[in-house]
GUDREN-841950 format. One line per 10 residues: number of its first residue (from 1); their letters; for each residue x, y, z of C-alpha. Coordinates in steps of 0.02 Angstrom, whole numbers, plus 50000, padded with zeros to 5 digits. Layout:
NUM = a = X/Y/Z | ...
# end
This chain:
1 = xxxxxxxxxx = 55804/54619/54579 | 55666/54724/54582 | 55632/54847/54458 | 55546/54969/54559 | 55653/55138/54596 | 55633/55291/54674 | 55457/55386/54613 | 55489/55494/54448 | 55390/55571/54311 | 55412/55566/54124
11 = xxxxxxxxxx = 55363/55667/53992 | 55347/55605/53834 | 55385/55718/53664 | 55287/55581/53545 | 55325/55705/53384 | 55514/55778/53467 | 55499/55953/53424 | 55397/55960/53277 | 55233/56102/53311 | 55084/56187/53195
21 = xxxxxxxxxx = 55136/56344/53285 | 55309/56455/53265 | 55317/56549/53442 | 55448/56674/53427 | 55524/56619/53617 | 55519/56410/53593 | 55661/56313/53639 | 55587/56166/53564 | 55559/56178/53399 | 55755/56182/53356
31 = xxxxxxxxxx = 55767/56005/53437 | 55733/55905/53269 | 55876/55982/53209 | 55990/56007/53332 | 55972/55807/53394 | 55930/55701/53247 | 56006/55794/53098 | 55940/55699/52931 | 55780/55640/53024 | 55633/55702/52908
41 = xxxxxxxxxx = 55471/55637/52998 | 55459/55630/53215 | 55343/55502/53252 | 55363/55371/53399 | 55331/55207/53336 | 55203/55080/53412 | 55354/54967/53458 | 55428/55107/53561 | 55253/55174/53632 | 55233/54988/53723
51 = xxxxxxxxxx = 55402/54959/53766 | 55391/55151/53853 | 55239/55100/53935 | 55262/54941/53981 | 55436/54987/54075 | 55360/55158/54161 | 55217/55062/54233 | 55328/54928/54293 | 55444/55048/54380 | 55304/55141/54446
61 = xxxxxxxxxx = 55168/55015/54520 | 55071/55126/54632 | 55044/55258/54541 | 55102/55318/54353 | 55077/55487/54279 | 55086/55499/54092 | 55165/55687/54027 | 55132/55708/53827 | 55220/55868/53764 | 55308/55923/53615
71 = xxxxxxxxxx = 55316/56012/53499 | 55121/55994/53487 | 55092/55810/53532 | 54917/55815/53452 | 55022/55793/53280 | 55048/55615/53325 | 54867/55604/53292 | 54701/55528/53380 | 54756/55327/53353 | 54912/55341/53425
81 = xxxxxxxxxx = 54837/55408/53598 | 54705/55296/53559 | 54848/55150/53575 | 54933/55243/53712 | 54792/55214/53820 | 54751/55044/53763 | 54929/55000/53804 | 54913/55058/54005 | 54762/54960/54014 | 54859/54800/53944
91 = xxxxxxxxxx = 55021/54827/54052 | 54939/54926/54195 | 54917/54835/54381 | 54783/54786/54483 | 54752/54950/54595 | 54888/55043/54511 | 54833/55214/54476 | 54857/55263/54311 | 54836/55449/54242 | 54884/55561/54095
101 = xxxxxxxxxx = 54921/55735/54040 | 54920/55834/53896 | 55000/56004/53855 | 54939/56081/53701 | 54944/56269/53605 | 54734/56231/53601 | 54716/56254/53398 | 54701/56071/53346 | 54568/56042/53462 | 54391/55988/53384
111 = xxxxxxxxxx = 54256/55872/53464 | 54304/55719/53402 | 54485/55742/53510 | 54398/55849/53683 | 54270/55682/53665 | 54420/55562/53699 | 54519/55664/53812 | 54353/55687/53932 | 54327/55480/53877 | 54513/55429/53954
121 = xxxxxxxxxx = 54505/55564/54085 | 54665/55676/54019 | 54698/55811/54120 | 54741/55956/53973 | 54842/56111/53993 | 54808/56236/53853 | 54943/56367/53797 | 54880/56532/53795 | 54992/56684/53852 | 54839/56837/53909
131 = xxxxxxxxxx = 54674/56906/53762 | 54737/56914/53603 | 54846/57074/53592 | 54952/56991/53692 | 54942/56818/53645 | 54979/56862/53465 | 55117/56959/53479 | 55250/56784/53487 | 55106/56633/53481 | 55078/56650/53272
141 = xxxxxxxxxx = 55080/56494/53134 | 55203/56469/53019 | 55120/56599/52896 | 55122/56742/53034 | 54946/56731/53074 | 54902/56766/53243 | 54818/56590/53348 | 54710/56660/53514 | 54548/56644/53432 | 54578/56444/53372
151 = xxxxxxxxxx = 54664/56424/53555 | 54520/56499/53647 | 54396/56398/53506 | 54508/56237/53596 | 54462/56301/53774 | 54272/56299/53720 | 54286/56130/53660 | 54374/56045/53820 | 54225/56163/53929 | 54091/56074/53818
161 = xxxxxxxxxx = 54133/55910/53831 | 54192/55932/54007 | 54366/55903/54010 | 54465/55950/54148 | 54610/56081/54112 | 54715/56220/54153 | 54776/56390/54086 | 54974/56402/54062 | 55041/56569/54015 | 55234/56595/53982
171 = xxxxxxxxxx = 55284/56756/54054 | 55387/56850/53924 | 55442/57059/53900 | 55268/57075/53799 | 55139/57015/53938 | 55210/57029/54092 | 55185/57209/54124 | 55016/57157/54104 | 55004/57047/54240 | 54843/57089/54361
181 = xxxxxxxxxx = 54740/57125/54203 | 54798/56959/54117 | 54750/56881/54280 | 54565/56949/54312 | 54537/56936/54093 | 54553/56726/54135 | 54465/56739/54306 | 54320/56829/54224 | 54309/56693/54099 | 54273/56542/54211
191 = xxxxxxxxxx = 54474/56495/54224 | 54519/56429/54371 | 54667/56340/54360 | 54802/56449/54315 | 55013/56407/54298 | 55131/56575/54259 | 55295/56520/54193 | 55436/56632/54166 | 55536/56631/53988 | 55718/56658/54000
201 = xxxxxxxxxx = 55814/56612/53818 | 55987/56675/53784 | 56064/56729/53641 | 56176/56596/53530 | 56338/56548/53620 | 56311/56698/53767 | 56233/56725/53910 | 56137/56856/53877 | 55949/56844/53889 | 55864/56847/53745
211 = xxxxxxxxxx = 55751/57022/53695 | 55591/56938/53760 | 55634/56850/53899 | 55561/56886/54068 | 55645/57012/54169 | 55684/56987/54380 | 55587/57142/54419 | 55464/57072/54290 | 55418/56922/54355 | 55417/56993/54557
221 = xxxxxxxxxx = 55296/57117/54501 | 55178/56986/54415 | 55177/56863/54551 | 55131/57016/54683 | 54985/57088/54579 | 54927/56919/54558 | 54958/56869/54732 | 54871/57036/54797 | 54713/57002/54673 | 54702/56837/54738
231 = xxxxxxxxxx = 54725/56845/54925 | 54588/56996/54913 | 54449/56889/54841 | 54499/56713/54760 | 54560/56606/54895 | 54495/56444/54891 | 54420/56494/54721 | 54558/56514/54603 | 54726/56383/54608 | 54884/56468/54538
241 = xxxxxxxxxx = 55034/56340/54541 | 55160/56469/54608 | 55031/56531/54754 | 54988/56333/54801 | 55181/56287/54774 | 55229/56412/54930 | 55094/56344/55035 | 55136/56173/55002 | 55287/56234/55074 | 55236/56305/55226
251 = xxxxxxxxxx = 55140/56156/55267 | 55264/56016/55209 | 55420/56081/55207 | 55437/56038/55045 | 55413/56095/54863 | 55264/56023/54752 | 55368/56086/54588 | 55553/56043/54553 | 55550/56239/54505 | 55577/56263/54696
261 = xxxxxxxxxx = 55640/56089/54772 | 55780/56042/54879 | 55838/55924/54697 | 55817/55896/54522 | 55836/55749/54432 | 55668/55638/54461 | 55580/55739/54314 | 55651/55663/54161 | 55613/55669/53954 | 55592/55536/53814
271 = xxxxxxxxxx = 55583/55573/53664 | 55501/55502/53510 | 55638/55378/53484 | 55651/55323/53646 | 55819/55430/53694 | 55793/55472/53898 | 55843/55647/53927 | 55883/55712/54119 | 55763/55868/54104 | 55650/55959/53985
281 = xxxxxxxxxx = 55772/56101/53980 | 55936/56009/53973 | 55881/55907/53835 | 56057/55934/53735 | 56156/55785/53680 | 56277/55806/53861 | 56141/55752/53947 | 56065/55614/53852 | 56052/55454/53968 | 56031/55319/53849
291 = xxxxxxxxxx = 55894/55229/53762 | 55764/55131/53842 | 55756/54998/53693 | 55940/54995/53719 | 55955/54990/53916 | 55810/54962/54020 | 55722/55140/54102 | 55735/55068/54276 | 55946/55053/54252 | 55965/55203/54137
301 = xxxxxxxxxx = 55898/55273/54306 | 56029/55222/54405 | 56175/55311/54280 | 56302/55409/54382 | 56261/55554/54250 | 56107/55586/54345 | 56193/55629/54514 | 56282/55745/54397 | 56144/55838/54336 | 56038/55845/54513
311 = xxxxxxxxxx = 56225/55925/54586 | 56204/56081/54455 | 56047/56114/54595 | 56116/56036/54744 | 56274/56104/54749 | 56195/56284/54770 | 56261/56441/54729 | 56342/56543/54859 | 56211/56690/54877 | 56083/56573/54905
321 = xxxxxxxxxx = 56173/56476/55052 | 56123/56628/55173 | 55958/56677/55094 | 55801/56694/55211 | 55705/56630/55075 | 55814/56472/55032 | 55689/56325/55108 | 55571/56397/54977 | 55666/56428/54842 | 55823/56306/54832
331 = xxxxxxxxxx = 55902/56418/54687 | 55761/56391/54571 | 55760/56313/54404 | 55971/56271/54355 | 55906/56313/54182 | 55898/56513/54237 | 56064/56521/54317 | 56186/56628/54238 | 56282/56569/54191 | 56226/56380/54204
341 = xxxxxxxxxx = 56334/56270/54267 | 56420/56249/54444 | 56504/56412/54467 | 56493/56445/54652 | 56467/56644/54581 | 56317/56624/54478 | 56141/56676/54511 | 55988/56632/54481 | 55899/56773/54322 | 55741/56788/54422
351 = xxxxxxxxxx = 55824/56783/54595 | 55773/56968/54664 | 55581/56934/54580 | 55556/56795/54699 | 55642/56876/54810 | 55497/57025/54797 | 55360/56874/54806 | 55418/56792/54951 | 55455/56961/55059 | 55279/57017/55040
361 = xxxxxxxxxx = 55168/56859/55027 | 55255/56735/55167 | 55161/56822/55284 | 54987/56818/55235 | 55011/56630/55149 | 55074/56574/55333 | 54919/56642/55409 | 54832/56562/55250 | 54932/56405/55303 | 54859/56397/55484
371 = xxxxxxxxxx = 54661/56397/55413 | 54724/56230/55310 | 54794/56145/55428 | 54642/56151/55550 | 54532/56094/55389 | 54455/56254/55373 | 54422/56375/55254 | 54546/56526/55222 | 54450/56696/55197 | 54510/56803/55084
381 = xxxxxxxxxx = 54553/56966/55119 | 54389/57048/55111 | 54304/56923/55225 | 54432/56937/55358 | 54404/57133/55365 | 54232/57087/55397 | 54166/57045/55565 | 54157/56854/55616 | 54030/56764/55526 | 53901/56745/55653
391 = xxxxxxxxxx = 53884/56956/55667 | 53859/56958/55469 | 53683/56996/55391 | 53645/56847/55298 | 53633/56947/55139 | 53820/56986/55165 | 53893/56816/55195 | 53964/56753/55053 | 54028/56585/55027 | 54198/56595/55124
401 = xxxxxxxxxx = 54122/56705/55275 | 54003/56585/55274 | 54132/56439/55297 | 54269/56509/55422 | 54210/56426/55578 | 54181/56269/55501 | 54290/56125/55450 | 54325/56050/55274 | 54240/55886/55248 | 54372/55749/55174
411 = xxxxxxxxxx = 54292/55747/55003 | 54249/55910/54993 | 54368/56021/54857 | 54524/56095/54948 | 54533/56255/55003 | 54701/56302/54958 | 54617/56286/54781 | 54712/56148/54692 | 54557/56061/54635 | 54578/55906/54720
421 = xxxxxxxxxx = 54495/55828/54856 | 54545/55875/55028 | 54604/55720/55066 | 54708/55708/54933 | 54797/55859/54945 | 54798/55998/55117 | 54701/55846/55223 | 54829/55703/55198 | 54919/55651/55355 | 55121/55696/55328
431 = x = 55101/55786/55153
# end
């Protein structure tokens, strides 16, 4: 039998939930604890790092993407990724693309670590919620002591030794009324691949959201001003994973996230002792799958628990079954229903943000949409107010005027702004 399955990802937490840092909103950090009571150091071995490897590469022969997340995986420590790497080379395939990334708070960074991560081609995303009022207020050590300037010290170090990477902010009650400036203050700085994620905790044994967790209106009113500062001049500049999630949408009928697909369950967690979980935010001991030193990944896979877990999404709530906005939503995230479960009654936390977002910004990402799909380049919203390129002075036309009656060449950087390739991304035939 073969033991190739359905595509997936993994994300690996090499160190569980062990971290430098002591966010105030992290639903991490308690993992040690809650999971492996007793347990005093969180540190996959080399045994389990192969046997991990060597069964995800097996079960994924075209292409395998390697997720490292904690906690702060950097704590495992330059030799381990060292032998991570050495390991895909030793079980990897003929042709089989092989890739990695790395999500890190930025403050362990120093040249010796951006040298090998620009060396084995990581791609990094760097934690780092808006300048440093902001940041500061929840992202402090252990001792209290605020973190943007050792972060941003990180970001300098990846630029230098030209590593690619991206920007994730959590969106939480301290920085998201400070959404268009938080924006432009990473624009300005050279940033141009950007990821917004809301936080929604709740308090112990309720449902109640925690005091700095993302509110509805919170999170529609960041996504517009960021929407409305990036249709107006970034287009094709700037790539920000909720913006190119909605187009992917509109031109594949499909979701590029799980935030926003049709199903869950293909995203899954292992953890330093090889324990696969059914989601980074379900990993609680109900929905532990197994081991993969005790059960091979490729049949763990196949466990009936899974069709469980992808039903608390599937099986969608009823004021979502009517929604306009349903093909590009799906209910969200099952973590932010409340309550979470199956309840036919609950709702999604964030349900009348998006439902702000998607009102407003279908619309112009549709007409957005119909540039990309004739491989040409979107204006933004200053360029279309302008006349067509051909009547503009030439000290006018800017780079996307310049483009609009021309088409994207295959290799040439997409313009929906995801970074890659045309023909990797808006140009390939079926999605």
């Amino acid at each position: 039998m073969s033991d190739v399955v359905r595509p997936f990802h993994i994300m690996c937490k090499p160190v569980c939930g062990v971290c430098n840092l002591d966010c105030r909103y992290c639903y991490y950090t308690m993992k040690p604890g809650e999971l492996y009571p007793g347990v005093t150091r969180f540190q996959m071995t080399d045994e389990i790092l192969r046997e991990y490897t060597r069964q995800y590469l097996s079960a994924m022969p075209v292409r395998c993407e390697f997720g490292w997340q904690g906690g702060e995986p950097l704590l495992a420590g330059k030799d381990f990724f060292r032998r991570a790497v050495a390991c895909q080379r030793e079980f990897g395939r003929s042709g089989q693309v092989v890739s990695n990334g790395l999500q890190t708070n930025g403050t362990l960074l120093d040249d010796e670590w951006a040298a090998f991560l620009a060396e084995s081609k990581f791609l990094v995303g760097v934690s780092i919620d808006g300048p440093p009022q902001v940041h500061d207020a929840n992202r402090v050590d252990h001792q209290g002591r605020p973190t943007w300037h050792r972060a941003w010290a990180g970001v300098e170090l990846l630029r230098k030794h030209e590593v690619e990477f991206n920007i994730l902010v959590t969106l939480n009650s301290t920085n998201a009324p400070h959404a268009g400036n938080i924006y432009r203050y990473f624009v300005n700085r050279g940033i141009r691949y950007l990821q917004f994620i809301p936080i929604l905790e709740r308090r112990s044994g309720e449902d109640e959201a925690t005091g700095f967790s993302c509110a509805a209106d919170q999170l529609g009113r960041w996504m517009l001003e960021v929407f409305e500062q990036w249709a107006e001049r970034d287009v094709g500049r700037v790539s920000v994973r909720f913006i190119d999630d909605t187009l992917h949408g509109i031109l594949y009928g499909r979701s590029s996230t799980c935030v926003h697909s049709e199903r869950c369950a293909a995203a899954y967690i292992v953890e330093w002792n090889g324990d696969l979980y059914a989601c980074d935010h379900f990993v609680y001991k109900e929905w532990l799958i197994g081991n993969i030193m005790a059960t091979p990944m490729v049949e763990l896979l196949k466990s009936p628990r899974l069709e469980e877990f992808a039903a608390l999404k599937t099986d969608l709530p009823a004021a979502c079954r009517d929604c306009e906005h349903l093909p590009f939503c799906w209910g969200g995230c099952p973590k932010h229903h409340r309550p979470m479960g199956r309840d036919a009654a609950r709702v999604n936390h964030f349900c009348e943000g998006y439902k702000m977002f998607f009102s407003r910004a279908l619309p112009e990402l549709r007409r957005i949409a119909e540039y990309i799909r004739r491989g040409e380049l979107p204006p933004t919203r200053g360029d279309a107010a302008q006349p067509p390129p051909a009547q503009l002075p030439a000290a006018r036309a800017g780079p996307h005027a310049a483009g609009l009656d021309r088409k994207v060449g295959r290799n040439e950087p997409c313009p929906c702004g995801s970074g890659k390739k045309y023909k990797h991304c808006c140009g390939r035939q079926g999605g």
